[in-house]
ZAGURO-724589 format. One line per field, with one value per residue (C-alpha): residue in one letter; residue number from 1; y, z, x. Coordinates in Angstrom, 1 decimal, padded with zeros to 4 digits. Layout:
<sites>
rest (a:...);
nr (NUM:...);
Y (Y:...);
Z (Z:...);
X (X:...);
</sites>
This chain:
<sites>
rest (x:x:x:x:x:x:x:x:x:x:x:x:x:x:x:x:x:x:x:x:x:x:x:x:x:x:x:x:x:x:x:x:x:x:x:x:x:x:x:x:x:x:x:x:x:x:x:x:x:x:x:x:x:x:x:x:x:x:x:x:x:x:x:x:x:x:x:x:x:x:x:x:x:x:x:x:x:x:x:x:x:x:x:x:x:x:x:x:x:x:x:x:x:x:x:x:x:x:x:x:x:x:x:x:x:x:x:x:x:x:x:x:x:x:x:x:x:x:x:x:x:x:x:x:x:x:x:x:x:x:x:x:x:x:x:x:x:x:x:x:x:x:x:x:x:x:x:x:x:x:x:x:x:x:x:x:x:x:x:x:x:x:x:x:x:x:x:x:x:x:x:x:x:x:x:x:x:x:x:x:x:x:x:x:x:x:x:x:x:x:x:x:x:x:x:x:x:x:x:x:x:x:x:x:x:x:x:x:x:x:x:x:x:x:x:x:x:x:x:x:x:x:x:x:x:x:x:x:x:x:x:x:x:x:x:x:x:x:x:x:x:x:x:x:x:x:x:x:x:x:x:x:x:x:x:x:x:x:x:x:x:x:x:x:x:x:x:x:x:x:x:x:x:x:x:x:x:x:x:x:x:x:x:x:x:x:x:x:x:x:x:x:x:x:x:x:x:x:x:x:x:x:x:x:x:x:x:x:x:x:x:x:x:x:x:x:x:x:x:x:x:x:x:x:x:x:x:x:x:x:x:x:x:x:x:x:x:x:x:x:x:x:x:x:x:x:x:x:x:x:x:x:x:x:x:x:x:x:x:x:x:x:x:x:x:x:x:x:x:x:x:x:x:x:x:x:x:x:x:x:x:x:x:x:x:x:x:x:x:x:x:x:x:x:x:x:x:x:x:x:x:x:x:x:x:x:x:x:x:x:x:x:x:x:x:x:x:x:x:x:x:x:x:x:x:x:x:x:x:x:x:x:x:x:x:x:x:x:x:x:x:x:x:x:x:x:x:x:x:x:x:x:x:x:x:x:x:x:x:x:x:x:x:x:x:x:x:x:x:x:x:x:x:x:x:x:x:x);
nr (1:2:3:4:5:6:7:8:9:10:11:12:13:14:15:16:17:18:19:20:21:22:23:24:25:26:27:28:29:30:31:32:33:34:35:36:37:38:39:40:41:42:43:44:45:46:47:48:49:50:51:52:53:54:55:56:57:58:59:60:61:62:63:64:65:66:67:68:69:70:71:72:73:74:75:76:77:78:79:80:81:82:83:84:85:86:87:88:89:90:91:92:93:94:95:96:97:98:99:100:101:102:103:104:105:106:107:108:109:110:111:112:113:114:115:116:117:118:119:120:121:122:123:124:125:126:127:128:129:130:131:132:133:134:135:136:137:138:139:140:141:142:143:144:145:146:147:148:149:150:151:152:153:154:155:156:157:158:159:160:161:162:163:164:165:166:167:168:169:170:171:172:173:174:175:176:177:178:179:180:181:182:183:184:185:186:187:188:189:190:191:192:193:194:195:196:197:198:199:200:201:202:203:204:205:206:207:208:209:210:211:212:213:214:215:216:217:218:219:220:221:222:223:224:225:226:227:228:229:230:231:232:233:234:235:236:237:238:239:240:241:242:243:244:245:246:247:248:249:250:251:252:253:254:255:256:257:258:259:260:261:262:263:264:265:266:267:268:269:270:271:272:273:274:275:276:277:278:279:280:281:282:283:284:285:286:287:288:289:290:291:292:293:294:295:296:297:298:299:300:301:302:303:304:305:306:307:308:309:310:311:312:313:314:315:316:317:318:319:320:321:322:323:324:325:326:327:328:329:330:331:332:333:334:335:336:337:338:339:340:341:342:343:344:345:346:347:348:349:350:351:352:353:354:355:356:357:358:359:360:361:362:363:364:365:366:367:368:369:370:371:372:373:374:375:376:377:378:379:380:381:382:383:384:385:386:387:388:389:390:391:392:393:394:395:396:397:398:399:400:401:402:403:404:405:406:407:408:409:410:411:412:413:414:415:416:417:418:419:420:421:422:423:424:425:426:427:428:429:430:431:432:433:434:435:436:437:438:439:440:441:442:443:444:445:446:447:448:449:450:451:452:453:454:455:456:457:458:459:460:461:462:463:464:465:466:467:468:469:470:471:472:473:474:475:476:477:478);
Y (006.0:002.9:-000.5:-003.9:-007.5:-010.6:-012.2:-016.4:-018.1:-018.5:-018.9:-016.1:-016.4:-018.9:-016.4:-016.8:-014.4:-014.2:-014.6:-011.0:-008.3:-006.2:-002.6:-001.1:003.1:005.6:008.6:011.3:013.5:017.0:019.4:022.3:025.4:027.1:029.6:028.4:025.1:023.5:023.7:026.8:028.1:026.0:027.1:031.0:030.5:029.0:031.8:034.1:032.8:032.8:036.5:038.5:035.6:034.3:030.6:029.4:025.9:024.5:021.5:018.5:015.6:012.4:014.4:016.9:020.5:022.5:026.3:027.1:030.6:030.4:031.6:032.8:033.9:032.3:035.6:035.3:035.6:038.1:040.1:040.6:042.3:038.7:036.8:033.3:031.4:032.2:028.6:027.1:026.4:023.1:022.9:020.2:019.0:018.9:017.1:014.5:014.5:013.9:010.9:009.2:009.2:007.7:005.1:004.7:003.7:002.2:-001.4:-001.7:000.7:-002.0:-005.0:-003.6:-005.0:-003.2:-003.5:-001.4:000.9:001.7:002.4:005.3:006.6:006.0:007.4:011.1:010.5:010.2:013.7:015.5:014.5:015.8:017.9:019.8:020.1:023.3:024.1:022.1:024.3:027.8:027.2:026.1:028.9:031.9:030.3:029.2:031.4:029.1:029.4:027.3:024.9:024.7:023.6:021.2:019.3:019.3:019.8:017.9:015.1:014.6:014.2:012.0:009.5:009.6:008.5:006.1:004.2:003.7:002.2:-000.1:-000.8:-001.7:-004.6:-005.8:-006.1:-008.2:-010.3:-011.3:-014.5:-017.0:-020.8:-023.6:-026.5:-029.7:-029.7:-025.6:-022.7:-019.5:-016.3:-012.5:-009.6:-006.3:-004.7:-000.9:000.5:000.2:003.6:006.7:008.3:012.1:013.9:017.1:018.8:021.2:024.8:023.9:021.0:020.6:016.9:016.2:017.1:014.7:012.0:012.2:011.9:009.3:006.9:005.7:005.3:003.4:001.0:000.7:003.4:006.3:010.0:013.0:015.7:019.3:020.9:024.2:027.3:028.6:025.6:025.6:026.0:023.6:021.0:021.7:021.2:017.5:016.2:017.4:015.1:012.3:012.6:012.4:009.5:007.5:008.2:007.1:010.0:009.5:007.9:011.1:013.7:017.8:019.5:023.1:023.4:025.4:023.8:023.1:022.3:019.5:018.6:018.4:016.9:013.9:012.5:012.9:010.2:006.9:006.4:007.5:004.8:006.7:010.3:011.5:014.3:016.8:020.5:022.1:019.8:021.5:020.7:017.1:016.6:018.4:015.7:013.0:014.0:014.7:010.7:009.1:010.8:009.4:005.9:004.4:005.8:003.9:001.2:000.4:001.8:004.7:004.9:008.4:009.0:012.4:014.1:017.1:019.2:019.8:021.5:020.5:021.3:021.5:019.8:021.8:019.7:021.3:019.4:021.1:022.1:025.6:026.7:022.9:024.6:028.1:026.9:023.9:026.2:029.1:027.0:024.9:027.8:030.4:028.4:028.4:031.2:028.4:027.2:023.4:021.1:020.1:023.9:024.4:026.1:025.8:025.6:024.6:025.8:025.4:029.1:028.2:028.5:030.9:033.6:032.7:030.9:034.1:036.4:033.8:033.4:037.5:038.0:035.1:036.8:040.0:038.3:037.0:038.6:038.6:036.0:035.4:034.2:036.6:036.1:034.0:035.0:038.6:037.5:035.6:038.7:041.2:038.4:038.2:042.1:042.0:038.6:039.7:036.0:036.9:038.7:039.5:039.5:039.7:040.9:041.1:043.2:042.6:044.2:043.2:046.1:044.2:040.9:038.6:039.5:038.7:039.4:036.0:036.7:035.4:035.3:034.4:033.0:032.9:030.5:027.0:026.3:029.8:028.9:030.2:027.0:025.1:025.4:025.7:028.4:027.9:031.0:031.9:032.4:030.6:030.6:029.6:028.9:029.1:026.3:025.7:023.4:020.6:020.2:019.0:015.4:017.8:019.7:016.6:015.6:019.3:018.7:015.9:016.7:020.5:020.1:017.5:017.8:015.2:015.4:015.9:017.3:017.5:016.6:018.9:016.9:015.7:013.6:010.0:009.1:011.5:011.4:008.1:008.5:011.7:009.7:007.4:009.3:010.1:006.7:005.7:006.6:008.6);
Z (-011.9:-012.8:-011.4:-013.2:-012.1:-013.4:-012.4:-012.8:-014.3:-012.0:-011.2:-009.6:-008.9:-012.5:-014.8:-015.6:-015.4:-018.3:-018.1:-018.7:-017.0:-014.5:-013.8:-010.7:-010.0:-007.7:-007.6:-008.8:-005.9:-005.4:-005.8:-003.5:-005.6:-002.9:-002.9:-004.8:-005.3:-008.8:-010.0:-009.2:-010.9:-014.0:-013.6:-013.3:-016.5:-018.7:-017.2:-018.7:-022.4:-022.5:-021.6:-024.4:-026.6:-028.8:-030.0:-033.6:-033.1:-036.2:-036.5:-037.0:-038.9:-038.9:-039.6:-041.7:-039.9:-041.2:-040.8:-042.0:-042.5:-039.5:-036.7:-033.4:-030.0:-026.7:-024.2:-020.9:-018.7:-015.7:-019.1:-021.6:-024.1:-024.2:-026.9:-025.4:-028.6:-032.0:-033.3:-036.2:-036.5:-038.3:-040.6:-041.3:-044.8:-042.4:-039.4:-041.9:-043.7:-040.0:-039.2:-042.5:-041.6:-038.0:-039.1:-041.4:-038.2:-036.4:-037.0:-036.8:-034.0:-032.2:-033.0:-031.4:-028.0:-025.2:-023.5:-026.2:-026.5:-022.5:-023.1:-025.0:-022.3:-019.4:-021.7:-022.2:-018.0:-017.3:-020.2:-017.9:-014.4:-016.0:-019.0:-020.1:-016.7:-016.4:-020.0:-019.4:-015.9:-017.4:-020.0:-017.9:-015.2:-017.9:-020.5:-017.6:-014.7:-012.1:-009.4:-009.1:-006.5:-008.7:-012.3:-010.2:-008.7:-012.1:-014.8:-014.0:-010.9:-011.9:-015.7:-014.8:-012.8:-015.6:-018.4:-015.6:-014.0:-017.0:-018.4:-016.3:-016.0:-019.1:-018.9:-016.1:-017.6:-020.5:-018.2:-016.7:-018.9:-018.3:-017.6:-020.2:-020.3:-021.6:-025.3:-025.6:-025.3:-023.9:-025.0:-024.1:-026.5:-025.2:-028.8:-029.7:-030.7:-034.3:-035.2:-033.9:-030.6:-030.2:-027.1:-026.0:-023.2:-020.6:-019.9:-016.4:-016.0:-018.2:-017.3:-017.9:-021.8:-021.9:-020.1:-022.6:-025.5:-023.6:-021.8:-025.3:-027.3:-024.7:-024.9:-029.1:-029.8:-032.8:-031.3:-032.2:-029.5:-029.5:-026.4:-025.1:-027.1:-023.3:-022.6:-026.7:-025.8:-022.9:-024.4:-027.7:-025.0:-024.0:-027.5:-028.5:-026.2:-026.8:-030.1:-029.0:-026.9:-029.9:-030.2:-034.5:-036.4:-036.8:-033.5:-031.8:-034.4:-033.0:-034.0:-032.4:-033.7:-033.0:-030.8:-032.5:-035.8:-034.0:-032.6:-035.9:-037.7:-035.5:-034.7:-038.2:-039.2:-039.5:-037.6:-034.4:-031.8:-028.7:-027.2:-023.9:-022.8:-019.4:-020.0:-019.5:-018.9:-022.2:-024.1:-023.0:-023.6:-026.8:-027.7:-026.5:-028.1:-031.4:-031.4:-030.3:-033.6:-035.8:-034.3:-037.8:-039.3:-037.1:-037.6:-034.0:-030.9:-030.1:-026.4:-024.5:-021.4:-019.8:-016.4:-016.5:-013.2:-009.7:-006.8:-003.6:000.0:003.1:006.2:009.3:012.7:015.9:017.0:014.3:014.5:013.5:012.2:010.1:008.3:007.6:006.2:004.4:002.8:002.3:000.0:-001.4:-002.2:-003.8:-004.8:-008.7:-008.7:-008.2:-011.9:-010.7:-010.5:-007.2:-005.7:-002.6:-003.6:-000.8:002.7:005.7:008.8:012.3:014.1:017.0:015.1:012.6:014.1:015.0:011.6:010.1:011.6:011.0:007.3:007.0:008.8:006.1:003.3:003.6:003.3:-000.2:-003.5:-006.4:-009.2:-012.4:-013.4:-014.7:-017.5:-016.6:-012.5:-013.2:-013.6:-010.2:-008.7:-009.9:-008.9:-005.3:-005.2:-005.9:-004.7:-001.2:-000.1:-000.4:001.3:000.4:003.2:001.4:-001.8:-004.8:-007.2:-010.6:-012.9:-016.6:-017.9:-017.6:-017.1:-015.6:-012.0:-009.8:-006.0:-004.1:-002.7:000.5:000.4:003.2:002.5:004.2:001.3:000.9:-002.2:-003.7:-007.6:-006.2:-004.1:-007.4:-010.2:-011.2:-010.7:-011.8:-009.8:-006.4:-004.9:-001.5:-000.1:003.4:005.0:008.6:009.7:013.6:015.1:016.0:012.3:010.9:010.1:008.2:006.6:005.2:003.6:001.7:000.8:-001.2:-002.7:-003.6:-006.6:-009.2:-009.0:-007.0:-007.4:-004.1:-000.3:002.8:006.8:009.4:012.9:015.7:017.4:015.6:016.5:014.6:011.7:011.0:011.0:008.5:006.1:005.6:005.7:003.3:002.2:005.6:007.7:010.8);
X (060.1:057.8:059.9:058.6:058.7:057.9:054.5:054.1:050.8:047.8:044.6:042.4:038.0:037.7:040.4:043.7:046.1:048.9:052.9:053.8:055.3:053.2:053.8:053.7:053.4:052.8:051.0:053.3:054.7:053.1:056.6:056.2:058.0:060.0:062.0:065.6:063.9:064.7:061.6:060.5:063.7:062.7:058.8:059.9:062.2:059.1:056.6:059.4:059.5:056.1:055.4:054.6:054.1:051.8:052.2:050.3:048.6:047.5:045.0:046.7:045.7:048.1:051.2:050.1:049.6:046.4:046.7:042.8:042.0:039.4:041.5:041.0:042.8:043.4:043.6:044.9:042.6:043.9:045.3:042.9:046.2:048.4:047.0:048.6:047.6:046.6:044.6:043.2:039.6:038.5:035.3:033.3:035.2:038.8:036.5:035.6:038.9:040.0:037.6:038.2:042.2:041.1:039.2:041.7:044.6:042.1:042.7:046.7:046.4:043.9:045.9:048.8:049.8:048.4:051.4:053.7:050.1:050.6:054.1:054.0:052.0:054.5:056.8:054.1:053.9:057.7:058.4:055.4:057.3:060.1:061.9:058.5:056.8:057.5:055.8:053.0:052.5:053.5:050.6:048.3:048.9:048.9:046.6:043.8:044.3:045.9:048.0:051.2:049.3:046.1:048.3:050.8:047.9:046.2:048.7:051.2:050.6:046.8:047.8:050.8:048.6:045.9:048.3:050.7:047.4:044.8:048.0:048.5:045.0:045.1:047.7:045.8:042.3:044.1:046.0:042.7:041.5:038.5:040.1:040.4:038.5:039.1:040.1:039.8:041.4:039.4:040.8:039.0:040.3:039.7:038.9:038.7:035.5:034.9:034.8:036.4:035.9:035.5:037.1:035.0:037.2:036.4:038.8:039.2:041.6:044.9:044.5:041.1:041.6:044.3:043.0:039.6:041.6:044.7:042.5:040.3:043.7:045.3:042.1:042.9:040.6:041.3:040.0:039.1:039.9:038.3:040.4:038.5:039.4:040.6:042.9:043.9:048.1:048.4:046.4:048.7:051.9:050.3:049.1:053.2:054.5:051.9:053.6:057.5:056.9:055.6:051.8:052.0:049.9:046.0:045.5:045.2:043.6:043.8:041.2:039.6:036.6:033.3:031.4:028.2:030.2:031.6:029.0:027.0:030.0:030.8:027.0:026.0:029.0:028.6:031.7:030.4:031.7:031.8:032.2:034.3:032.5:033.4:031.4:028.0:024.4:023.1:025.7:026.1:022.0:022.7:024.7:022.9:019.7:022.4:023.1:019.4:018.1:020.7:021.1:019.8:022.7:025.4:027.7:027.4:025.5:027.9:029.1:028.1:030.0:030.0:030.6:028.3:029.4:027.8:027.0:028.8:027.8:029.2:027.0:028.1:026.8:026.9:029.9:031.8:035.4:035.0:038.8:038.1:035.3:036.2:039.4:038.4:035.4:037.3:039.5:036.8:034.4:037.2:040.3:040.5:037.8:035.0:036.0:035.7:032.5:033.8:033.8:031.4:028.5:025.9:026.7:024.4:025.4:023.1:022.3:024.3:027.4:026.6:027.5:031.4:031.6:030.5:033.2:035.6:034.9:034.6:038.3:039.4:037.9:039.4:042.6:042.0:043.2:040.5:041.6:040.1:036.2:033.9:031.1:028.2:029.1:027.9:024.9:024.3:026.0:023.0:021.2:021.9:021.7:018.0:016.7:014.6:015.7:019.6:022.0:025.3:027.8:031.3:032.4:030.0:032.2:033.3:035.5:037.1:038.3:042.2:040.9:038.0:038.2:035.4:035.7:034.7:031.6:029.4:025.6:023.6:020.3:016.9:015.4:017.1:014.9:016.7:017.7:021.1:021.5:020.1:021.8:025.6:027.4:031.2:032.5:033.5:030.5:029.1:025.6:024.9:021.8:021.8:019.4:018.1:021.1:017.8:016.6:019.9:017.9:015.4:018.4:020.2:017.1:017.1:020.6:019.8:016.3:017.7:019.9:020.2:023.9:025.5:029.0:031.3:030.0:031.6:030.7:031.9:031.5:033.6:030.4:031.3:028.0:026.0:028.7:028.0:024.1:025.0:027.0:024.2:020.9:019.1:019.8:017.7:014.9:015.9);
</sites>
């Protein structure tokens, strides 16, 4: 629950600060689903009303729902027969029908006080924490694969503290003012950009869709969000309550679309202020190369944010905790079927330890049941089958005749310059490469020269002293 006091007038490093009230919150408690628990009761009653079911989304622009004749089918993914959603498809003439009524909104939407903007968004966190958790989680874990764990920490506390936190960022950015002097008045606006935004969201993360699409309207923007066609029913569960809590119409436009489509349709507008982009490197360059060419067109300079992916590692030192690494690999490498950017794809691990960390991670493995991720990880499977550099160790089967199910696998390699340790893989696969315990100066230097990912890594070490020279190099000479 958000508490408020009062904060006075003052002076902080040459701003001002305005009389208004502050917000303080918390991140949003992690609920842990036992058994007779209230919310795993609640949970087990949504899962139940959605099985079976298919729910129609139509695009939605300002109030009006558009049921278009392009439809398609959101299929769960560990059951290829339960269509979850059946979902509209917008063209270009509804896209630009959809931009007109955002640009539209845009100005009464930007004059409005930030403070009443935020509060529809503590009001969209508070619904989530509470009455339509459960649906929020339920679509999320039969729409995208997840386990309870994997939707509560995304779904629901991750989303929360998007919507709770950029909020209250918010008020504080516009409580921040430069001082008078004499015989003036200095006054910063924090103005919208003038234009719409578009929202381009990943499968992956229930919250990342709605924290594309939230954190741009809070600021006094008008979007255009394109959720994934594989997240389509829980990111139709968040823009609904975004709409109860007092979201007006035509700030937030829905609109599936085909990719390219949308892509085409949004950079060849005028309008183009900005775009809010988590997916694929091509796509994002797509994109980017989509607005350079038609920057004569422009009102403005569009803004281009995007996060693109990676390919974390895990460092193991000699001085390594072993039980610290299998576990915290195991979990990093498999949980979620790999589907995150910040999934351990490439591990480094000196020969002195190999060979316990190697049983340990095998007697771990065998424990595991297979979960969902299939297409492009086929691919890299066949791959590591014929490679003379690679090995495969554990697992390397995949099967979709019911659903995506790809065993999580372990490769060793003997090449650390193998396109397996390269590129993005978006699965549950881990490659180690066993390196001589004395070349771990060498090794951290291949860690950061190997991919062009750099996204999230882990240290495994119980020597402080060498931690410390590990955190830093390769920024230094050692």
């Amino acid at each position: 629950m958000l508490r408020v006091r009062s904060v006075i007038l003052q002076s902080w490093k040459g701003f001002k600060t305005f009389p208004c009230a502050a917000v303080e919150v918390k991140n949003e408690p992690i609920l842990g689903f036992k058994e007779g628990s209230k919310e795993r009761s609640q949970l087990e009653k949504a899962l139940q009303n959605l099985k079976g079911k298919t729910e129609e989304i139509p695009c939605v622009i300002g109030n009006e729902e558009v049921w278009t004749k392009d439809v398609r089918y959101q299929l769960s993914p560990f059951n290829h027969s339960h269509k979850v959603s059946k979902f509209c498809y917008a063209d270009k003439e509804l896209l630009n029908k959809a931009i007109e009524a955002s640009v539209a909104a845009r100005r009464e939407w930007d004059l409005k006080p930030v403070a009443d903007r935020a509060q529809i968004f503590f009001k969209a966190a508070d619904i989530i924490s509470g009455p339509k958790r459960a649906e929020v989680l339920a679509k999320t874990m039969i729409g995208q694969g997840k386990t309870v764990v994997q939707a509560e920490i995304d779904a629901a506390a991750e989303l929360i503290d998007f919507f709770r936190f950029n909020a209250k960022h918010a008020i504080q950015l516009e409580q921040q003012q430069p001082l008078d002097s004499d015989g003036s008045t200095n006054t910063m606006l924090y103005r919208g950009l003038e234009g719409f935004v578009a929202a381009v969201a990943p499968f992956n993360f229930t919250a990342i869709g709605g924290n594309l699409a939230g954190t741009p309207a809070i600021m006094g923007n008008v979007v255009l969000w394109k959720p994934s066609d594989t997240a389509m029913s829980a990111s139709y569960a968040v823009y609904k309550i975004l709409r109860e809590s007092g979201l007006p119409p035509n700030i937030i436009q829905f609109v599936p679309a085909d990719g390219p489509v949308f892509g085409d349709t949004i950079t060849s507008s005028e309008h183009l202020a900005g775009i809010n982009f988590t997916g694929s490197v091509p796509t994002f360059k797509r994109l980017w190369k989509q607005v350079a060419q038609n920057l004569d067109i422009y009102r403005n300079f569009p803004r281009v944010a995007g996060e693109c992916g990676g390919k974390n590692f895990h460092f193991v030192h000699k001085s390594a905790d072993v039980r610290s690494v299998v576990n915290g690999t195991i979990r990093s490498a498999f949980e979620y079927g790999g589907q995150k950017c910040s999934a351990c794809s490439r591990m480094y691990v000196p020969d002195s330890l190999w060979p316990q960390i190697k049983q340990e991670l095998l007697d771990v493995h065998k424990q595991i049941k297979v979960g969902d991720s299939f297409s492009r990880i086929k691919g890299w499977l066949e791959h590591a089958k014929t490679s003379p550099h690679l090995k495969i160790i554990a697992g390397g089967n995949c099967d979709n005749k019911k659903g995506y199910f790809v065993e999580p696998t372990i490769i060793e390699t003997t090449d650390p310059q193998e396109k397996i340790m390269n590129e993005e893989i978006f699965g549950p696969i881990l490659t180690v490469y066993v390196y001589p315990e004395n070349d771990y100066k060498k090794v951290l230097h291949l860690i950061d020269n190997t991919s062009p990912y750099a996204l999230t890594g882990a240290i495994f070490s119980q020597d402080n002293f060498y931690r410390k020279i590990m955190l830093t190099c390769p920024l230094i000479e050692i």
